[in-house]
LUMTORTOR-204556 format. One record per atom (N, C-alpha, C, O, CB): x, y, z. Coordinates in steps of 0.02 Angstrom, whole numbers, plus 50000, padded with zeros to 5 digits. Last residue first. Glycine has a CB too. Example, Ala and Ser with C-alpha at 12.3 -4.5 7.8 and 13.67 -1.06 7.14 Angstrom:
! residues 2
506424988850354;506844994750357;506455000250394;506705005750402;507044997050286;506604971650390;506154977550390;506604983550390;507124983450423;505654977650452;
! end
This chain:
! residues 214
503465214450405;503565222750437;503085226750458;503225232350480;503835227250394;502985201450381;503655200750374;504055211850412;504605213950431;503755197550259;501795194250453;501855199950446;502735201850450;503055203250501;501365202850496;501405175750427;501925182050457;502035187650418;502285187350362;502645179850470;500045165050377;500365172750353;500785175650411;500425178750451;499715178750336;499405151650334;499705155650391;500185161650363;500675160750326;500135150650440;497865144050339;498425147450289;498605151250346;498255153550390;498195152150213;497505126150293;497575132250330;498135136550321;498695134750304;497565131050392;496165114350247;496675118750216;496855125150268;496395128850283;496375121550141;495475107050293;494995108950221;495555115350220;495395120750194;493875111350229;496345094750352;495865096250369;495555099950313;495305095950273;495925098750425;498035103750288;497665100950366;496935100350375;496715105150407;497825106050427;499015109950209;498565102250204;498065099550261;497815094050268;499105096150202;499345127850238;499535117050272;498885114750232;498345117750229;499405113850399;500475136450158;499565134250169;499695126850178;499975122250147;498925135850088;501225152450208;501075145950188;500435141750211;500045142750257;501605142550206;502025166550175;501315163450190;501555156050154;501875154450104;500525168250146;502665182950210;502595177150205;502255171750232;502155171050292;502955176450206;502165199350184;502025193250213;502275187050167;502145186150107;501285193150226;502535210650077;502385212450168;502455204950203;502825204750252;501405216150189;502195205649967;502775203349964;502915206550058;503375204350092;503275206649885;501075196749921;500995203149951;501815200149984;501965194850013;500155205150008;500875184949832;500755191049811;501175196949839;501515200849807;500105192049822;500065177149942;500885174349901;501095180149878;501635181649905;500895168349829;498955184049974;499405181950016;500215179750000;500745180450032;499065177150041;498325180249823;498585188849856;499135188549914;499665191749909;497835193549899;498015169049826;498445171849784;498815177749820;499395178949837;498085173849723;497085166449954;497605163849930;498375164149904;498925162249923;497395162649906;496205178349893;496445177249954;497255174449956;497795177549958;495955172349985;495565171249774;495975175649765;496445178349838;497025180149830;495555180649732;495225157249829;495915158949799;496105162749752;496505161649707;496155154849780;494255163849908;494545161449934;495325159649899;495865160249928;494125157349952;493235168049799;493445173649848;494055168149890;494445172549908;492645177349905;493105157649714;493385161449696;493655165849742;494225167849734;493105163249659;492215149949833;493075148749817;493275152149761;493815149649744;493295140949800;491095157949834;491915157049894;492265154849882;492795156149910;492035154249952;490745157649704;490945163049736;491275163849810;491595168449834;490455166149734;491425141749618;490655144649655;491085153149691;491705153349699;490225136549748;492305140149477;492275141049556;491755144449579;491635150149559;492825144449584;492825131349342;492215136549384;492175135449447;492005130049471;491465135849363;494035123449375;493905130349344;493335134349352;493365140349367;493935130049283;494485118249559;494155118049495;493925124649436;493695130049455;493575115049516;495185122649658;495305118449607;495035119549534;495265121049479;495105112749629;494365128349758;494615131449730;495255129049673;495685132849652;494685134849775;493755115849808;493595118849746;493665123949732;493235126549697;493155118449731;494155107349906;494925105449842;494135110549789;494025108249733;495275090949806;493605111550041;493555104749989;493875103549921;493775098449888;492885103649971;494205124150041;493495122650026;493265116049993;492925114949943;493285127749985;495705128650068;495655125149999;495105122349984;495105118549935;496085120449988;495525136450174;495605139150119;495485135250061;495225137550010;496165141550118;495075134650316;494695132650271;494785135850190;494315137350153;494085133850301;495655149050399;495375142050399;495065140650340;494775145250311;494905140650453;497015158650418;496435157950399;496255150150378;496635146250350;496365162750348;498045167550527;497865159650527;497305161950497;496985166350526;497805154650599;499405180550556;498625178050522;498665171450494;499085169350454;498345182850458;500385185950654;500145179250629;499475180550622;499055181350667;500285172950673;501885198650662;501305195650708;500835190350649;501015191550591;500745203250748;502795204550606;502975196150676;502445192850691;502375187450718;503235197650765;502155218850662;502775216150625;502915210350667;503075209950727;503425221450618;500385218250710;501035220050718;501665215950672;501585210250652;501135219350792;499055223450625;499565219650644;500325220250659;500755222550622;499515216350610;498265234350575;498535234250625;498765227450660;498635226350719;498165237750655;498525230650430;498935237750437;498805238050522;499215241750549;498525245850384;497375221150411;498355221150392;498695224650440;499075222450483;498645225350315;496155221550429;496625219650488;497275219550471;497715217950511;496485213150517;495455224150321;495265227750356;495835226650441;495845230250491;494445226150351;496085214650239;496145222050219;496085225150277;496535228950294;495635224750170;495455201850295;496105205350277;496345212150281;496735214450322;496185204550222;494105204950247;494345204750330;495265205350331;495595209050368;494035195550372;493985203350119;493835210150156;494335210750219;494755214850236;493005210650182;494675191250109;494605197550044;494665201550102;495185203050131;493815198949982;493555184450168;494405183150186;494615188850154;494825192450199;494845175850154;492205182550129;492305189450144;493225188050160;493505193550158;491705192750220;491715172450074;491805176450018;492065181950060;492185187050026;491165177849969;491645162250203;492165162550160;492315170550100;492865173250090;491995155450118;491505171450342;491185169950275;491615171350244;491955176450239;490615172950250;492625163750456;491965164750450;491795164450386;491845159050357;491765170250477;493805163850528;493525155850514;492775158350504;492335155650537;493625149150589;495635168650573;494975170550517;494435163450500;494635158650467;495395173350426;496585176350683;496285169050652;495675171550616;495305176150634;496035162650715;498065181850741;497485184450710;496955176250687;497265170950681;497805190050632;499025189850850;498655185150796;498065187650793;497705192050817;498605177550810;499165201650883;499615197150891;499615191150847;500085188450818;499585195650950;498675217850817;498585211350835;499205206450847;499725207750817;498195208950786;498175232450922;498665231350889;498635220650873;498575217150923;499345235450940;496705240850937;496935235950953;497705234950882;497705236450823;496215230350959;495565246550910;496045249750899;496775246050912;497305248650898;495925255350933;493655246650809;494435241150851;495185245250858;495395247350804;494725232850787;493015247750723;492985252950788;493735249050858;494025249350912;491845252050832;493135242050621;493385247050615;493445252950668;493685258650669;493145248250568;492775230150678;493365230550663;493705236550652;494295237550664;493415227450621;491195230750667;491525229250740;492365230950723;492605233950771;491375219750769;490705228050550;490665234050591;490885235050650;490755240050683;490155235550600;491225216750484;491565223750433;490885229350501;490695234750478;491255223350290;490745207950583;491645207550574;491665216850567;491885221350603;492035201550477;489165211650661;489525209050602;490275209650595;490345215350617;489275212150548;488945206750837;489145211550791;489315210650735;489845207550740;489545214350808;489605202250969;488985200050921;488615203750880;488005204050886;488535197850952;491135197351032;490445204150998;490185199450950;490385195150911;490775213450946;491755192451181;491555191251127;490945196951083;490455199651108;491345184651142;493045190351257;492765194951235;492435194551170;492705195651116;493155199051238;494105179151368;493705179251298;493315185451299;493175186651358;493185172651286;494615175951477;495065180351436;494735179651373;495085179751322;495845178151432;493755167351546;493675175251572;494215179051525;494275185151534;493895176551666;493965155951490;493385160751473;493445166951494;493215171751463;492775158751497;495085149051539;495455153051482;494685156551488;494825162551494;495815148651396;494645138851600;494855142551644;495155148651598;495455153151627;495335138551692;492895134151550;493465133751546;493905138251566;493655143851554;493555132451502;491455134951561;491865130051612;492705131551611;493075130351659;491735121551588;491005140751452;491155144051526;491605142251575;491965145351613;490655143851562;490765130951388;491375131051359;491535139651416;492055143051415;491345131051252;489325126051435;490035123451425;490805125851411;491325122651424;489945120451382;488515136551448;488395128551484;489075125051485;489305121651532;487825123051436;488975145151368;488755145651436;488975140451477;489405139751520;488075145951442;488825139951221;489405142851267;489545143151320;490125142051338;489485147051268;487375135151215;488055128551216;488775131951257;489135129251299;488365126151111;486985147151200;486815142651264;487095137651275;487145135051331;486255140451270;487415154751106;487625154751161;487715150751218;488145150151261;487435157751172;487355149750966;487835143750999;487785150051071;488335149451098;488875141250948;486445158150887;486325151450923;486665147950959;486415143150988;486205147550893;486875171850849;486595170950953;486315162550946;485995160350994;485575178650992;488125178750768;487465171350770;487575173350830;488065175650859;487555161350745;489065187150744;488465189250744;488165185450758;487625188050773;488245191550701;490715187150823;489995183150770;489395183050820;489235181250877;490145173150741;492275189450867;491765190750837;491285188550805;491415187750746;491855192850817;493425189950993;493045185550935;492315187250919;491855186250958;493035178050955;494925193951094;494205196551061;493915191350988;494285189850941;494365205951028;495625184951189;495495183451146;494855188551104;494335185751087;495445177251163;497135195651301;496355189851285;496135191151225;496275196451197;495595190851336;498165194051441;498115196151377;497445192951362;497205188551397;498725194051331;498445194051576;497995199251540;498045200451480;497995206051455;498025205051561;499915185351516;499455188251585;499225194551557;499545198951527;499915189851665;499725178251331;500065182151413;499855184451471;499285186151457;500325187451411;499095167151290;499105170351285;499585173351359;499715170951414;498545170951260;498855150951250;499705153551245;499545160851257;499985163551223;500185152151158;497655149551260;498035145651300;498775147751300;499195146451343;497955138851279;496665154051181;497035159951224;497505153951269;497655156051325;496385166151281;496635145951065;497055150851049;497105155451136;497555159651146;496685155450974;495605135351119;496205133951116;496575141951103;496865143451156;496295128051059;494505145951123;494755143351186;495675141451185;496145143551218;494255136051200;494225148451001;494465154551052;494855152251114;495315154951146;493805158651081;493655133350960;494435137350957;494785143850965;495355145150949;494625137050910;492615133951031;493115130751027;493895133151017;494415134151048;492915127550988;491535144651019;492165146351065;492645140751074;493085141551117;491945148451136;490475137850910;490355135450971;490995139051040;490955136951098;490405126750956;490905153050801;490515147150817;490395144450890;490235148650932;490795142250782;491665165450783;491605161650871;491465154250870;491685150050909;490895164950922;492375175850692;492195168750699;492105164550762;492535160650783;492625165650668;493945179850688;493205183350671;492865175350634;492995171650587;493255192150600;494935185650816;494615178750807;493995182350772;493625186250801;494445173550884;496365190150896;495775193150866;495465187150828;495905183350807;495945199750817;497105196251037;497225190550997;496475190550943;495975191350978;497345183051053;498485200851109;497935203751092;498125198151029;498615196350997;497855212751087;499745194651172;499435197751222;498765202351175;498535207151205;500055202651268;500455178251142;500025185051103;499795188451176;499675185051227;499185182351038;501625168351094;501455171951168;501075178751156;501365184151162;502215173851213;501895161351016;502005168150996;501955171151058;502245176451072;501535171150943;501875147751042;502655152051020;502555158851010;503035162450995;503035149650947;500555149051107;501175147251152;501745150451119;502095154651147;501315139151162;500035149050963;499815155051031;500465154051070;500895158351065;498975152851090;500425136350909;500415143050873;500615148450918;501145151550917;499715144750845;499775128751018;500495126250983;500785134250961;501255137250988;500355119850900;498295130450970;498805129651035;499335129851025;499335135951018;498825124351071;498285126150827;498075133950859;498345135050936;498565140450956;497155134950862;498445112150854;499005115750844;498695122250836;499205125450842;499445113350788;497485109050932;498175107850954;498675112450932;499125115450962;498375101650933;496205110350822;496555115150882;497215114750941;497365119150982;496035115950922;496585101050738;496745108350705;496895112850768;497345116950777;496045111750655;496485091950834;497185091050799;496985098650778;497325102750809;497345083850732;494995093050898;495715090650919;496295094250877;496495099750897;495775082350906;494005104850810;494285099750820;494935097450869;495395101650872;494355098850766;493455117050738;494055116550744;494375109150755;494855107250722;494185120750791;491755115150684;492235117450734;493065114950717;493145110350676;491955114250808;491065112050578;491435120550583;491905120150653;492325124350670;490685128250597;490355100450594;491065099750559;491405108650555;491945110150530;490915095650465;489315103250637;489675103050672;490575103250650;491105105050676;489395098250701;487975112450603;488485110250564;489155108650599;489595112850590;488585114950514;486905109050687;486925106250621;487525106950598;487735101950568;486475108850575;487415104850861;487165108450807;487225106550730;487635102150716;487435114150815;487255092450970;486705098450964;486785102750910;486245105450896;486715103151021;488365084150943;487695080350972;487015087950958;486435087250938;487875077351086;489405092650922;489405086050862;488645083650888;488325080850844;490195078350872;489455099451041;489545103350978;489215098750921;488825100950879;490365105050964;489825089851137;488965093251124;488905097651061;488375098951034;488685099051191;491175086151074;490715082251087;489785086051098;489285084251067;491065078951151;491875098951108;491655095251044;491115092351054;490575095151047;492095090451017;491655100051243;491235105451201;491255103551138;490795105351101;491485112651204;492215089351311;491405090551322;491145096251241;490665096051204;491265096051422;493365093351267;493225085451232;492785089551223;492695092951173;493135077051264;493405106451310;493725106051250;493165098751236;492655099151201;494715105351252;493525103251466;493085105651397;492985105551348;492415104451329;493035108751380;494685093851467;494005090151483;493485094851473;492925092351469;493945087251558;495915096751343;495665096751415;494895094651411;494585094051359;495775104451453;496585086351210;496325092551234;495845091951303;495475087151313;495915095751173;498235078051215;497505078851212;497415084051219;497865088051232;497105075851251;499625078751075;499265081751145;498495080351148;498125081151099;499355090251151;499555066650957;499595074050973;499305073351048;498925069251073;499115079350918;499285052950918;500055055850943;499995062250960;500525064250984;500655055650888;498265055450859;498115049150923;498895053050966;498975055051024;498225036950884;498405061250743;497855063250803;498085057850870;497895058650928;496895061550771;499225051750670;499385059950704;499055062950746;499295066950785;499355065150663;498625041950631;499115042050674;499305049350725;499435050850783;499635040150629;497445045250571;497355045850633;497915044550680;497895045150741;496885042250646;498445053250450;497885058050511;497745055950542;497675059850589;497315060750508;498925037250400;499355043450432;498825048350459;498755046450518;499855047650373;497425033650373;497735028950414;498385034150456;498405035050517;498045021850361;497265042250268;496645040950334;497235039750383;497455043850423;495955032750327;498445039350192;498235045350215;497695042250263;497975038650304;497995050650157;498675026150117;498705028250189;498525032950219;498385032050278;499145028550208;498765030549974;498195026349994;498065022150082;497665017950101;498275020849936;499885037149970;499265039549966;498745035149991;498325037150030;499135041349903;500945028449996;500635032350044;500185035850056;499985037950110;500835034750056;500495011449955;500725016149961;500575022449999;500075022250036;500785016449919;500434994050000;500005000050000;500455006250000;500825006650049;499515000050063;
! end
């Protein structure tokens, strides 16, 4: 059997070998996967290990998240954060509060969460905040915008993580539905922008990591 035709078999090696995640984290996957329709938005073990992983080497003291869904992976990202440093994350949905509450309260990183429930393109521009990171996991057609609107206050060094770039391999294909056109022009632009160097993991539906090279 070759190695392509191992892949399953190599991801669950890699999941099984990575760090666990704490006894919220499971709980909050786990009710995440039992109570909402689209569960596959959350982050997961392994993608959020390493959003852990990320936070720790950078040691962020302002950390910006547009995209809350269930606070999974707000959670993992303030784990590397600094004393009084915390996670602002943004989204407009009020369905996952009550899953938040109930659960993902529990966790000893919540009191460094700040969350608006607010659209991204009206909450950002009232933001004055310098970023440490950055993570992007909302509407695909908007990566374009939300970019733009967060370059210039990132700091030199500092890390944009966007999720879900390669949309199931259809920013592949020649006709591309309007997020994955908006997604690999994103993509492109990131290689492009000679400010940042960027690379895009294989991980899951694709993740793109950008250092703010000044």
């Amino acid at each position: 059997m070759n190695f392509i035709n191992q892949i399953s078999e190599i991801l669950a090696y890699c999941d099984k070998n990575t760090s666990p995640q704490d006894e919220v984290l499971y709980e909050l996957e786990r009710q995440t996967h039992l109570t909402t329709l689209s569960p596959q938005m959350i982050s997961g073990h392994y993608q959020g290990r390493l959003l852990s992983v990320i936070s720790r080497l950078i040691k962020p003291t302002n950390i910006l998240e547009i995209g809350t869904f269930t606070c999974y992976s707000a959670l993992c990202l303030a784990e590397g954060l600094e004393v009084n440093g915390n996670v602002h994350t943004i989204d407009p949905c009020r369905d996952y509060d009550e899953l938040i509450m109930n659960v993902a309260s529990k966790s000893p990183y919540f009191s460094n969460i700040i969350r608006y429930k607010d659209p991204a393109e009206e909450i950002l521009p009232q933001m004055e905040n310098v970023w440490d990171l950055v993570f992007v996991d909302a509407v695909k057609q908007d990566y374009p915008l939300y970019f733009s609107m967060v370059k210039n206050k990132v700091r030199a060094g500092g890390v944009v993580i966007a999720d879900n770039v390669l949309l199931y391999a259809e920013v592949l294909k020649e006709n591309k539905n309007a997020s994955a056109q908006a997604l690999d022009s994103y993509n492109q632009s990131r290689v492009a922008d000679r400010d940042w160097t960027t690379i895009i993991l294989p991980i899951r539906d694709g993740l793109s990591i950008s250092v703010k090279n000044k």
